[in-house]
C-alpha positions as CSV (number, residue, x, y, z in Angstrom):
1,X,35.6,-68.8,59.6
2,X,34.9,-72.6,58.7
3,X,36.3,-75.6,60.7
4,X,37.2,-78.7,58.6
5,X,38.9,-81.8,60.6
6,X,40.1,-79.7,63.1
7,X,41.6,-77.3,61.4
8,X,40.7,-73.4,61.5
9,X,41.1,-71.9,57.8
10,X,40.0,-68.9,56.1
11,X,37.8,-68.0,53.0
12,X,38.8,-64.9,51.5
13,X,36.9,-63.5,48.5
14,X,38.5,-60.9,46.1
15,X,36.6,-58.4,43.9
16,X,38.2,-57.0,41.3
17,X,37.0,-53.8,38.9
18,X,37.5,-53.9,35.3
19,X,37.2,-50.7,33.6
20,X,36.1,-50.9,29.4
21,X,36.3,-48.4,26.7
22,X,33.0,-46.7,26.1
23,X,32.8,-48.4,22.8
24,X,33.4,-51.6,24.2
25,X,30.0,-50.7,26.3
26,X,28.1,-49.5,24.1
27,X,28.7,-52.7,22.0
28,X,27.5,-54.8,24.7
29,X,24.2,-52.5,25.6
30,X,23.6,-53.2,21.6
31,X,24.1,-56.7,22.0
32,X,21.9,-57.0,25.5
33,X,19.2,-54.9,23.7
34,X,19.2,-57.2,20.3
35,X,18.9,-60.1,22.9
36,X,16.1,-58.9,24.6
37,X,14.2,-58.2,21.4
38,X,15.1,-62.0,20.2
39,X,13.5,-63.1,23.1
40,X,10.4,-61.0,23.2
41,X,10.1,-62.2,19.8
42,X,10.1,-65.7,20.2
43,X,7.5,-65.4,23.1
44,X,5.6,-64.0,21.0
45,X,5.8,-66.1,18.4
46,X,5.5,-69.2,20.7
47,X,2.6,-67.5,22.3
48,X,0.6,-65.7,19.8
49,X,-1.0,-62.1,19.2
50,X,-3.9,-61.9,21.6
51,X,-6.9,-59.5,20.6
52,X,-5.9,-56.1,21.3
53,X,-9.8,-55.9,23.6
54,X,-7.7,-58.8,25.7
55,X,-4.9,-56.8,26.1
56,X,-6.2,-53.6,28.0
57,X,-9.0,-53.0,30.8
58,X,-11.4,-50.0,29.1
59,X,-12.4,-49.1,32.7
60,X,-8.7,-48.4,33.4
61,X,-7.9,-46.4,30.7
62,X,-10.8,-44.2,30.7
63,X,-10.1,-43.5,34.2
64,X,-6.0,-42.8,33.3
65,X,-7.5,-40.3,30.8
66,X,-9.8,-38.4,33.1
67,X,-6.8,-37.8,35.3
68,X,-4.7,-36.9,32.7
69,X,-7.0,-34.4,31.6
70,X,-8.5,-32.8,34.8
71,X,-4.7,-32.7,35.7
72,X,-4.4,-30.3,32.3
73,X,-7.4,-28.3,33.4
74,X,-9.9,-30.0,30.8
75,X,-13.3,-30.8,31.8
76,X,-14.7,-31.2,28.9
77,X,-17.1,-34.8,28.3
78,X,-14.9,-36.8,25.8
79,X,-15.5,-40.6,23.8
80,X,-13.1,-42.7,23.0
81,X,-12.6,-46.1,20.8
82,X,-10.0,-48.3,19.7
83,X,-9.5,-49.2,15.5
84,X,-7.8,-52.5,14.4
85,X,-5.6,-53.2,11.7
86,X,-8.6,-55.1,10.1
87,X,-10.8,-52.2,10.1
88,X,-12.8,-52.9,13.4
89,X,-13.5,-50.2,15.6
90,X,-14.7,-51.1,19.0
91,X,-16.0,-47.7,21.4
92,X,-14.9,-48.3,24.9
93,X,-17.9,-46.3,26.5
94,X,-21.1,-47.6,25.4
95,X,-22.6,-48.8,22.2
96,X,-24.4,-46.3,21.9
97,X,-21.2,-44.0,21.0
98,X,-20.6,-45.9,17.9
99,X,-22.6,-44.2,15.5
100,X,-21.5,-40.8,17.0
101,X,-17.6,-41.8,17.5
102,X,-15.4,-42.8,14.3
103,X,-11.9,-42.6,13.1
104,X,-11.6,-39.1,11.7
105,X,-9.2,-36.0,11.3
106,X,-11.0,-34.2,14.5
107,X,-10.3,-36.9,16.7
108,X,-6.9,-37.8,19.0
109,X,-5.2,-41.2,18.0
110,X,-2.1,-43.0,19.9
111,X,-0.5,-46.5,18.9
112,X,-1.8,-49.2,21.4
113,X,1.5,-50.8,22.1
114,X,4.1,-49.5,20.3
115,X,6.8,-51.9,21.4
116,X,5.6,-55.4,20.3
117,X,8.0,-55.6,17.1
118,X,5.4,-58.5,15.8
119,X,2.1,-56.6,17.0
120,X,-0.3,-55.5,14.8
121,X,-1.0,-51.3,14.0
122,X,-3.9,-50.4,17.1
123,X,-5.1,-47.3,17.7
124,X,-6.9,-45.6,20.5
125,X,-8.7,-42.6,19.2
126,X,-10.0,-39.5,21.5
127,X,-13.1,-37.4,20.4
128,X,-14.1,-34.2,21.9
129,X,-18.1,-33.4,20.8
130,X,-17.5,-30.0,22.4
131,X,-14.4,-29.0,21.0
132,X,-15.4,-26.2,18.7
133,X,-17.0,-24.4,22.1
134,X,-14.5,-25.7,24.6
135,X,-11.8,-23.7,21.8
136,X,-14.1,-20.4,21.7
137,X,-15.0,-20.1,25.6
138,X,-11.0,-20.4,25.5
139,X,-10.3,-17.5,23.2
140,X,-13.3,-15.5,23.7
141,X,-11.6,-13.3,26.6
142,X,-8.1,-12.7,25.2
143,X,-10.2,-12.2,22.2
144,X,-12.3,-9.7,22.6
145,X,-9.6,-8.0,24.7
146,X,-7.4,-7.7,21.7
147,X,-10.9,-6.2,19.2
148,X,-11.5,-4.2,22.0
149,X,-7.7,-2.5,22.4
150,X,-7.5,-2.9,18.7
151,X,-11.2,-0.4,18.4
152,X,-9.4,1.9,20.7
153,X,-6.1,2.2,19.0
154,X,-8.4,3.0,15.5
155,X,-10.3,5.2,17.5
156,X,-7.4,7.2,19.0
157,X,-5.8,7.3,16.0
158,X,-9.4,8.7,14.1
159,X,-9.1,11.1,16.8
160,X,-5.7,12.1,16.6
161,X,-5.9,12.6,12.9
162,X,-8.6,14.6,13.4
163,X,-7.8,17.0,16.2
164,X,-4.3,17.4,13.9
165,X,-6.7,18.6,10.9
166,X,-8.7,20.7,13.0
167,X,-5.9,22.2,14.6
168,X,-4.3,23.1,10.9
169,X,-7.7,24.4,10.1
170,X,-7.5,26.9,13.2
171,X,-3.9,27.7,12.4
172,X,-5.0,28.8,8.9
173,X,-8.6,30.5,10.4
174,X,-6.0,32.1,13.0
175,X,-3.4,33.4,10.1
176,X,-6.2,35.1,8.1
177,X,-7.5,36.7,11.3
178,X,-4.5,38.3,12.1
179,X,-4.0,39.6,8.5
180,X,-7.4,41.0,8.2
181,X,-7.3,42.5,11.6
182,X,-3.5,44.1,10.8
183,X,-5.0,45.8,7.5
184,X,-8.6,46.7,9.1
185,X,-6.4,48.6,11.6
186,X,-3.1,49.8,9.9
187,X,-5.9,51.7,7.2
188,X,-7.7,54.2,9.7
189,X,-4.8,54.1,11.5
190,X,-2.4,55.2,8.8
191,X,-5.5,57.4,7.7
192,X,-6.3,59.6,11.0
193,X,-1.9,59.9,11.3
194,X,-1.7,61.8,7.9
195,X,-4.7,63.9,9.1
196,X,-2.7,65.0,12.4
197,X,0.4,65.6,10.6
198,X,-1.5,68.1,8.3
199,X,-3.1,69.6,10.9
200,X,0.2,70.2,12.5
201,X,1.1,72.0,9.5
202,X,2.1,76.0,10.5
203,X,0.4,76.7,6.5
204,X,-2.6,74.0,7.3
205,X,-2.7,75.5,11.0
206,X,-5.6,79.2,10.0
207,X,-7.0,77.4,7.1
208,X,-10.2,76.9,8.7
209,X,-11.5,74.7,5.4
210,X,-8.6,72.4,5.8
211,X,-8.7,71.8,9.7
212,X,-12.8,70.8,9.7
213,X,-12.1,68.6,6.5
214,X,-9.3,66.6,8.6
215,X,-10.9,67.1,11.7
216,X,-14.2,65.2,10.2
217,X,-11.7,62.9,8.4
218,X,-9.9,61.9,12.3
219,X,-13.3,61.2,13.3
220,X,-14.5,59.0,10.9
221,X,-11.8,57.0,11.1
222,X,-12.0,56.7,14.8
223,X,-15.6,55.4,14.5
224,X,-14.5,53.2,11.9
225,X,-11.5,51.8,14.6
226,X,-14.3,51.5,17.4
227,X,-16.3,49.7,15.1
228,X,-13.5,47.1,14.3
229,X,-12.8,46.6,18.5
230,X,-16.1,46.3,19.1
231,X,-16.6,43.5,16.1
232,X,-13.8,41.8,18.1
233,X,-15.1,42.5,21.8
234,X,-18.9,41.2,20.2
235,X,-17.0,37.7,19.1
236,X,-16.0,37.3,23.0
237,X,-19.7,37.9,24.0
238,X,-20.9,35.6,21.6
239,X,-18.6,32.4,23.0
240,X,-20.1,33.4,26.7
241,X,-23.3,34.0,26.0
242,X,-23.3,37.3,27.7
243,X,-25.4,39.0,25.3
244,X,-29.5,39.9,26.9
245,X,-32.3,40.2,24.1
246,X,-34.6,42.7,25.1
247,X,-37.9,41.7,22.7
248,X,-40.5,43.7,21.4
249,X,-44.1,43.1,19.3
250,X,-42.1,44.5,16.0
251,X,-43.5,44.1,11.8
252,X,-40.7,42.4,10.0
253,X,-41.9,44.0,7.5
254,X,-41.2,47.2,8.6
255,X,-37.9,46.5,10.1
256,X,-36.9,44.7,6.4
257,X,-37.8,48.2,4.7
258,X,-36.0,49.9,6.8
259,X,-32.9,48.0,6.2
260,X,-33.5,48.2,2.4
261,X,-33.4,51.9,2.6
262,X,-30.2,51.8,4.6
263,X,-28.2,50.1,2.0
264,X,-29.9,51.5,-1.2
265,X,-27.7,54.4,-1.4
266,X,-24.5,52.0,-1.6
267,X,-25.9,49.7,-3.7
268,X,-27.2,52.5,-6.6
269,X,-23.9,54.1,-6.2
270,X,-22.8,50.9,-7.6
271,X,-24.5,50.8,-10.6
272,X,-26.8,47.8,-8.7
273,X,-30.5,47.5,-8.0
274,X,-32.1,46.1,-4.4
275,X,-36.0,44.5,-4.6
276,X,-37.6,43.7,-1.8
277,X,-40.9,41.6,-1.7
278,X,-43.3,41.4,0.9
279,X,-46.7,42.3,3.0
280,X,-46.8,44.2,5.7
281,X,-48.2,42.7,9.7
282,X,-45.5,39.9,9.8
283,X,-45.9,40.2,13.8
284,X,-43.0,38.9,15.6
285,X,-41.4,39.1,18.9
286,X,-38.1,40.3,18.8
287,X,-35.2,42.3,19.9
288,X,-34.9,45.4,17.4
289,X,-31.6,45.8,17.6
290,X,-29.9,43.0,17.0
291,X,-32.9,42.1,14.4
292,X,-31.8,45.2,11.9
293,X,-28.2,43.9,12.8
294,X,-28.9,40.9,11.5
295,X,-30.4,41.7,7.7
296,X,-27.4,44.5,7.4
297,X,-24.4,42.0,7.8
298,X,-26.5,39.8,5.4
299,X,-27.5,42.8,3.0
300,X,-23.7,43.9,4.0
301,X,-22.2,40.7,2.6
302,X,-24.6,40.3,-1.0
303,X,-22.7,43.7,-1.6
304,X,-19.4,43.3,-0.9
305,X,-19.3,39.9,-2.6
306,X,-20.9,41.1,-6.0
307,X,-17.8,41.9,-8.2
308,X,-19.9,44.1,-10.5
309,X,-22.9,46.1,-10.2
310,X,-25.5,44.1,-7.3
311,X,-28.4,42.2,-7.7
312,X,-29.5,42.2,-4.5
313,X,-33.3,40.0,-3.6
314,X,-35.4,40.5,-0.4
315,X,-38.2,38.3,-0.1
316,X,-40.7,38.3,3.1
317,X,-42.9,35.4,2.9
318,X,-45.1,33.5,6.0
319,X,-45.5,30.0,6.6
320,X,-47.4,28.3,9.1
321,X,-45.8,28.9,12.3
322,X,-43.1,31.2,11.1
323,X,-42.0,33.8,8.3
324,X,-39.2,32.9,5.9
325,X,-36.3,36.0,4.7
326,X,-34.6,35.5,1.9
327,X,-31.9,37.5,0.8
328,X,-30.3,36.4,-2.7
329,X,-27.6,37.7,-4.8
330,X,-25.6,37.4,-7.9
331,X,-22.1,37.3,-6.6
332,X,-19.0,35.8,-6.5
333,X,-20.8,32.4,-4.9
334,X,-18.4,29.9,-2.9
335,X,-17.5,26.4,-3.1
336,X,-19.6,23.5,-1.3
337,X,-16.4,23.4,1.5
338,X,-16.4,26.7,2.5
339,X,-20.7,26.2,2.7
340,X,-20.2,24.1,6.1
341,X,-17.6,26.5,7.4
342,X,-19.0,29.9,6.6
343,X,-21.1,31.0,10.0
344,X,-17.8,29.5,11.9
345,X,-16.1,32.4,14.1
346,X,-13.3,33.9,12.5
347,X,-14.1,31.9,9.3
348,X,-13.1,33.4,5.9
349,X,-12.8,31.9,2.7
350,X,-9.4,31.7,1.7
351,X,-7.6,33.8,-0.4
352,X,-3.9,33.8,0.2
353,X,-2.5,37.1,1.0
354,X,-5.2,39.1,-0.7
355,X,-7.4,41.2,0.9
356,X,-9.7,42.5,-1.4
357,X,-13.1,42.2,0.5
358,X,-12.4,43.4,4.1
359,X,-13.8,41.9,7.7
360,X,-13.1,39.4,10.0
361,X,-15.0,36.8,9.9
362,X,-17.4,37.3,12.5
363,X,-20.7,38.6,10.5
364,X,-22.6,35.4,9.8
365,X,-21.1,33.8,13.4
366,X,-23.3,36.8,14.9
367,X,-25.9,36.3,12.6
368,X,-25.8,33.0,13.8
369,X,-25.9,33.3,17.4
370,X,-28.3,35.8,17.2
371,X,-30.9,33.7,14.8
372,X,-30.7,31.0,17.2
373,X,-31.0,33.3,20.1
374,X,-34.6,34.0,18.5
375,X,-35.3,30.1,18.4
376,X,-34.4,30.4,14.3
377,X,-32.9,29.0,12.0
378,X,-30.3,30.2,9.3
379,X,-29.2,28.4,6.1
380,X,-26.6,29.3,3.1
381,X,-27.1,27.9,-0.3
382,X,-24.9,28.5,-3.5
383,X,-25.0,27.7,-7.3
384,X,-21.4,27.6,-7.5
């Protein structure tokens, strides 16, 4: 309320909103913004462009850029420098940073004052000495992580492949086990069946001739069975090591003559010959038994693989510390493959469905066992 010469009046003041298009403001924005850079122009114009080291405090923008990295997790020592228009580069640490510190690809440039629209093209540049190990001690975790996981996955995957393969090798191994083992048993078998049925016979029954011949016939065949189990039963002994060698002061030359003689017979019959070289007092300590075991699968095996009449070679000869016996042949041979498999339980080279040369696969795996039972060794070589 005012009083004027005595009278009492009133001052009322009235506000009124005016609404505008939005095109309407955006015009006048445009116009207000124009205006403004008019003016900035003309100051600086009026004014004049100051040096661009007038313009900021070094001090203060080092400082800004610590914080900006440290809040970013970067401790790494930096440089930094600011390049004119004219080609003047000026470092903002020391002097001595200007040989060291130059525009380049590698470093970090921003515009110095990107909104003067008269102002010269000034850049602050960034440079990182350490950036090639600050990068690596970055990366080296993650990345030896990944090698690492990426070994094991190749490794698994070696693995994989290879238990598959080995398993597909058993499965075969397995198949021709069971095949061998059904005809090695289905023959004497089949064999000592027709000899009980004859001597069942009422006619067969008081021909005393007839009953020894299928009487001796039964009991071959049985040995022959017991011989077959026991093949099987010796592979389980093998695995556990269950077996007990029982040594004696033997001649290996006398226990190789012996096994010569042995196998002669079978080998003449054949139309083959059998020479065996060597001198007698080859003292060793072994166990007999499983000694002449040994040479007969070996002498057993240059007979059965020798398609026509056998060669068959047995050489005696000492060394050193230790004798060497060689048993060579002329037969069928085998491939370089089968070579790494052949003193493998069970292992027999394979032939399909055919069954020509009988066993099971578990003569040169006992050979095996028992050579190394004696603190020997045993080795297969082939020319085919």
């Amino acid at each position: 309320m005012e009083e004027q010469a005595g009278y009492a009046t009133e001052r009322v003041e009235v506000v009124q909103q005016v609404r505008l298009p939005k095109d309407a403001l955006d015009k006048i924005r445009n116009a207000n913004y124009k205006i403004d850079a008019m003016n900035r122009a003309m100051e600086e114009l009026l004014s004049g462009q100051k040096a661009v080291m007038e313009r900021i405090d070094p001090e203060r923008v080092i400082s800004l850029t610590q914080e900006h990295l440290q809040a970013k997790g970067i401790q790494e020592p930096f440089q930094m420098g600011v390049a004119t228009d004219e080609g003047a580069f000026y470092p903002l640490f020391s002097e001595a940073f200007a040989d060291t510190l130059s525009p380049s690809e590698e470093s970090i440039r921003a515009r110095l004052f990107p909104k003067d629209i008269l102002g010269k093209e000034n850049y602050l540049y960034l440079h990182f000495p350490n950036k090639s190990n600050y990068i690596i001690k970055q990366i080296w975790l993650p990345l030896s992580s990944s090698v690492v996981l990426m070994g094991i996955i190749i490794f698994c995957f070696i693995y994989a492949i290879r238990t598959i393969i080995q398993q597909k090798k058993l499965s075969e191994i397995k198949n021709d086990f069971i095949n061998n083992m059904t005809h090695e048993f289905k023959t004497p078998i089949a064999t000592i069946s027709l000899a009980v049925e004859a001597l069942q016979d009422p006619e067969l029954m008081h021909q005393q001739r007839f009953r020894e011949r299928y009487l001796q016939v039964i009991n071959q065949e049985n040995k022959r069975l017991g011989e077959q189990v026991e093949k099987v039963l010796q592979a389980a002994t093998l695995d556990k090591q269950q077996f007990s060698l029982k040594k004696e002061r033997l001649d290996l030359h006398e226990v190789l003559s012996g096994c010569t003689q042995q196998v002669a017979l079978q080998i003449e019959r054949k139309g083959g010959q059998i020479a065996f070289f060597g001198s007698p007092g080859a003292w060793v300590e072994a166990d007999p038994f499983h000694l002449t075991h040994i040479f007969n699968n070996l002498l057993d095996n240059a007979i059965k693989y020798s398609k026509d009449a056998p060669q068959v070679s047995l050489r005696l000869e000492a060394e050193e510390t230790y004798y060497v016996v060689t048993i060579s042949d002329q037969g069928i041979g085998m491939s370089k493959e089968a070579l790494r498999y052949i003193f493998d339980k069970f292992y027999r080279v394979h032939t399909g469905n055919v069954h020509d040369v009988k066993g099971f696969g578990l003569g040169l795996a006992y050979v095996k066992a028992m050579v190394e039972a004696h603190k020997g060794q045993v080795f297969a070589e082939s020319d085919h």
